[in-house]
N, C-alpha and C positions, 0 to 999 in steps of 0.2 A: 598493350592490352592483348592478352592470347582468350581467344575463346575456340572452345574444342581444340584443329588442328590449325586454328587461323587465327594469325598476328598481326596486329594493326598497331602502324607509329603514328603519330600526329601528321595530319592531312592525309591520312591513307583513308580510302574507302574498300569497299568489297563484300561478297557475300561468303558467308558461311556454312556448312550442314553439321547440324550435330543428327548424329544416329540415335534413336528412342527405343527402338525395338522393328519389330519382323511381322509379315503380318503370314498364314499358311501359305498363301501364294508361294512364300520369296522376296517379294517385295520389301523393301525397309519403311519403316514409318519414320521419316526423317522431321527434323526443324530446320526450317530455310531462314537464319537470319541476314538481314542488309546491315552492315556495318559503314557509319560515317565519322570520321573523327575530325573535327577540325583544326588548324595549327594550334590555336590558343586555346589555354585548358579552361574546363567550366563542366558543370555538370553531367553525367550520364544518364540520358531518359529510353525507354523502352518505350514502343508503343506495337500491341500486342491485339492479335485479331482471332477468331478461327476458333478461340478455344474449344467452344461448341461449334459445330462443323455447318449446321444447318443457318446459322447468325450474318450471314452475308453484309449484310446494312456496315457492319464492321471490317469486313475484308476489304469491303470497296473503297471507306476512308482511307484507311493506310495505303492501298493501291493505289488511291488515287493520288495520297501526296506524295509518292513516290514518282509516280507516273508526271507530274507537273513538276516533278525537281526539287520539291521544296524541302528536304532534308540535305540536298548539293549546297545550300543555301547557307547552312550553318559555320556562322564567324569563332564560337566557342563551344567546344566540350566535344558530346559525343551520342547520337543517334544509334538507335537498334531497333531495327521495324521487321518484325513479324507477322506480317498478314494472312499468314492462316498456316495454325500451329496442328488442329486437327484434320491433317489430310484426309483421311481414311472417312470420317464422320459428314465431311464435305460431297467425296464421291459419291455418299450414300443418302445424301439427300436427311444426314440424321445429328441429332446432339450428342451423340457419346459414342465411343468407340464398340469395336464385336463384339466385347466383351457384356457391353451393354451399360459399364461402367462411365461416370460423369470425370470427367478431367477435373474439372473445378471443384472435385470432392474427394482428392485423389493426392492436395497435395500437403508433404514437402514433395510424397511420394518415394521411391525406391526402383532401385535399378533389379531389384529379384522379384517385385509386385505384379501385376494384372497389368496390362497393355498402359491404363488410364496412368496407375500408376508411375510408368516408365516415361513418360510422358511428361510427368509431371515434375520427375527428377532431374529427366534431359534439362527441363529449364532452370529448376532448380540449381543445379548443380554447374553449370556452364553458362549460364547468362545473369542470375539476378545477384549473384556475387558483384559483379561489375555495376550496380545501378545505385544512382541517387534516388530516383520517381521512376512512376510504371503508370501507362493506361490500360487498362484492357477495356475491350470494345466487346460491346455485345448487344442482344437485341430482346423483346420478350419472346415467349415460347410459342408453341405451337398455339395460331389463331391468336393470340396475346399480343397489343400492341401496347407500348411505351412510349408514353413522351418524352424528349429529348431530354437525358436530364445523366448529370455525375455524380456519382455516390463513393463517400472518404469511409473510415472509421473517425468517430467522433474523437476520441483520444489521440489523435494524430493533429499537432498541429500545423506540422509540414505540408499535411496530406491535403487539411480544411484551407490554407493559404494556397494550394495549388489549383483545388478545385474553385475556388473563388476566380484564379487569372482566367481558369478555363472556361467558366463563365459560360454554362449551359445553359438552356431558359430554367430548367430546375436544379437546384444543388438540393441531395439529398445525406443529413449526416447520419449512418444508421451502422451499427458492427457487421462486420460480414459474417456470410454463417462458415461453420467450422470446414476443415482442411479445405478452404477458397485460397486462390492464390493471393487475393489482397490480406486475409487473417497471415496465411502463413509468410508473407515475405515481410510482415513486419513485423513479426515473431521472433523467427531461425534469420531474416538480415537486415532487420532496421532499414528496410526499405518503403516508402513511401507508397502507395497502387491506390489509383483512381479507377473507379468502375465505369464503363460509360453505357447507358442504355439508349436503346432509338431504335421506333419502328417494331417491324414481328419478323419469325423466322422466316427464310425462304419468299422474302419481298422486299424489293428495290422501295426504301420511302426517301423523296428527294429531302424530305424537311430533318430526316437526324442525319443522312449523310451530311448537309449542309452543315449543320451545328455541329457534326462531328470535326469534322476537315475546318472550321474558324475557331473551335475552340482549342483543335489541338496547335493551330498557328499562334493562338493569340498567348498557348501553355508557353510553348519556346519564346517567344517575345519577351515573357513575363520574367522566364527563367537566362536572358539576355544571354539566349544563344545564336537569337537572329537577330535582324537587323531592321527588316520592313517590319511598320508596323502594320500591324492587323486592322479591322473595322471592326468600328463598338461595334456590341453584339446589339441585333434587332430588336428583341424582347427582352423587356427588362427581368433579371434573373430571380426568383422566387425559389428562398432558403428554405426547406424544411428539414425538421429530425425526428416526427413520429411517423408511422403508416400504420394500414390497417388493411385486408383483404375483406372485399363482401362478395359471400359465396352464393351460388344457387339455392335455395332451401326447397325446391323440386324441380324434376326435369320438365323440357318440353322446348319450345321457339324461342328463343331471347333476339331482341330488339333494343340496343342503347338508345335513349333518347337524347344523354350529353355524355360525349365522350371525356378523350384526352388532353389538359390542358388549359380545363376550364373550373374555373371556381362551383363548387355546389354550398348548399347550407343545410345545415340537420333536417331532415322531413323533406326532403325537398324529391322529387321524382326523379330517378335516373337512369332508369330502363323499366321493362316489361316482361315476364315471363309467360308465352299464350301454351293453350295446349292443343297440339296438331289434331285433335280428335273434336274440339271446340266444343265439350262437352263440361269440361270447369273451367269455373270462373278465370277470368286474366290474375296474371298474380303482379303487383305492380311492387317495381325494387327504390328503396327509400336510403339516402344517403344516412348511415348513423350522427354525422359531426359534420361541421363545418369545416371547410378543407379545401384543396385540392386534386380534382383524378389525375394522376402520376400515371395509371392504367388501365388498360378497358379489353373486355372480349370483344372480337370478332366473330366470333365464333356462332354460327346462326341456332346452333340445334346443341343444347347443355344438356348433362348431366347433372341428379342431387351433386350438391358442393364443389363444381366447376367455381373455380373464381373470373367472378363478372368484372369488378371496379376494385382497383387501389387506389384507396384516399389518402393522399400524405395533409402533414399541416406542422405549424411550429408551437409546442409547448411553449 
């Protein structure tokens, strides 16, 4: 297996740099991959952090199973663990590169494009060639929290069998949106990509780390690259394939009153919008459908059409 300038035979491990681009400093914006091949052949899975730089919750899985060995551990195929692809967006405490540009909207991408772009090629071009499945890890946006939960394309049935092993307390089956790396790698290379979401930006939540780091164990088990088995998962896992965003409909204080991970029903009350001047009335937020919240603001002080609650549920 040659990636970039780095060749790997069976039982060899090691890391790699593919170069993406330059930033004005000087500096390189590099990709740090960890490369594990085991003697006996079996599958190649990626597991992929950082894309948005501010999404921590996902750096820390993959570093973490790094850090406790568990990729050393593999009896078949072949590991590729990137835990954090956007350097640059990291040190800056932000989701997308100087340019202002989103990676995950960037790609197949191109080696003559916008920063994000190059980025997106680097991977493109030099690691997804090699892959059977892909996780990418990530987290909700700014003041946006997520319940733990992994998201396939629904016309993938490699994709919906993988996310089932991985067995997060939510499986969501929904298309990804356009130039994402899960549309585009199984477009341009019939590659498999699991989304995994957990937690908000720029905060340690111990419960998606958790579900992150047993479902990415229980992924390899499934796909009989390791050998220990994993522990059922806690919570028993709840399949959905539709969502729906409910937004602000005026500013002011918002207050959830049921967050993430709990069942609502149509009419049912699920936060509150007051107004800091308490001079109108509270405005009170009504779930539309029966469902599940997949998501919820944190966020104390909204904006007209901030999104408060994602409701997922299964047609």
């Amino acid at each position: 297996m040659i990636i970039a300038e780095g060749t790997f035979y069976p039982g060899q491990s090691g890391t790699v740099e593919v170069v993406a681009g330059q930033l004005p400093s000087g500096n390189q914006v590099s990709i740090n991959a960890h490369v594990f091949r085991a003697f006996q052949p079996g599958p190649t899975v990626m597991f992929l952090a950082g894309v948005h730089g501010d999404e921590v919750n996902g750096v820390e899985i993959v570093r973490r199973c790094l850090s406790n060995k568990m990729f050393d551990k593999i009896t078949a195929g072949t590991v590729i663990a990137i835990p954090l692809l956007n350097v640059y967006g990291f040190n800056n405490f932000s989701r997308d590169v100087p340019d202002g540009k989103d990676v995950n909207r960037a790609f197949p991408g191109t080696s003559t494009g916008s920063l994000a772009s190059r980025i997106a090629n680097g991977l493109s071009k030099n690691i997804l060639p090699h892959l059977n499945l892909a996780v990418d890890f990530h987290t909700g946006g700014r003041g946006t929290y997520n319940f733990p939960q992994i998201r396939y394309n629904p016309e993938d049935p490699e994709a919906e069998r993988a996310a089932r092993a991985f067995a997060s307390p939510l499986i969501l089956g929904k298309k990804a949106p356009a130039k994402s790396l899960r549309r585009s790698a199984l477009k341009n290379h019939q590659v498999s990509v699991l989304t995994f979401e957990g937690g908000e930006n720029l905060r340690y939540d111990s419960t998606s780390i958790d579900a992150g780091v047993a479902g990415l164990h229980r992924l390899l088990y499934d796909q009989q690259m390791i050998q220990v088995k994993p522990p059922d998962p806690v919570r028993k896992t709840v399949h959905l394939n539709s969502s729906v965003w409910i937004r602000a409909s005026r500013a002011g204080l918002f207050q959830w009153t049921k967050k993430s991970g709990y069942p609502v029903r149509k009419g049912e009350v699920i936060g509150i919008i007051v107004d800091p001047q308490a001079i109108r009335k509270d405005k009170r937020i009504a779930s539309p459908r029966d469902g599940i919240i997949i998501g919820h603001a944190n966020s104390a002080v909204v904006s007209q059409g901030d999104a408060l609650f994602h409701i997922g549920w299964k047609q």
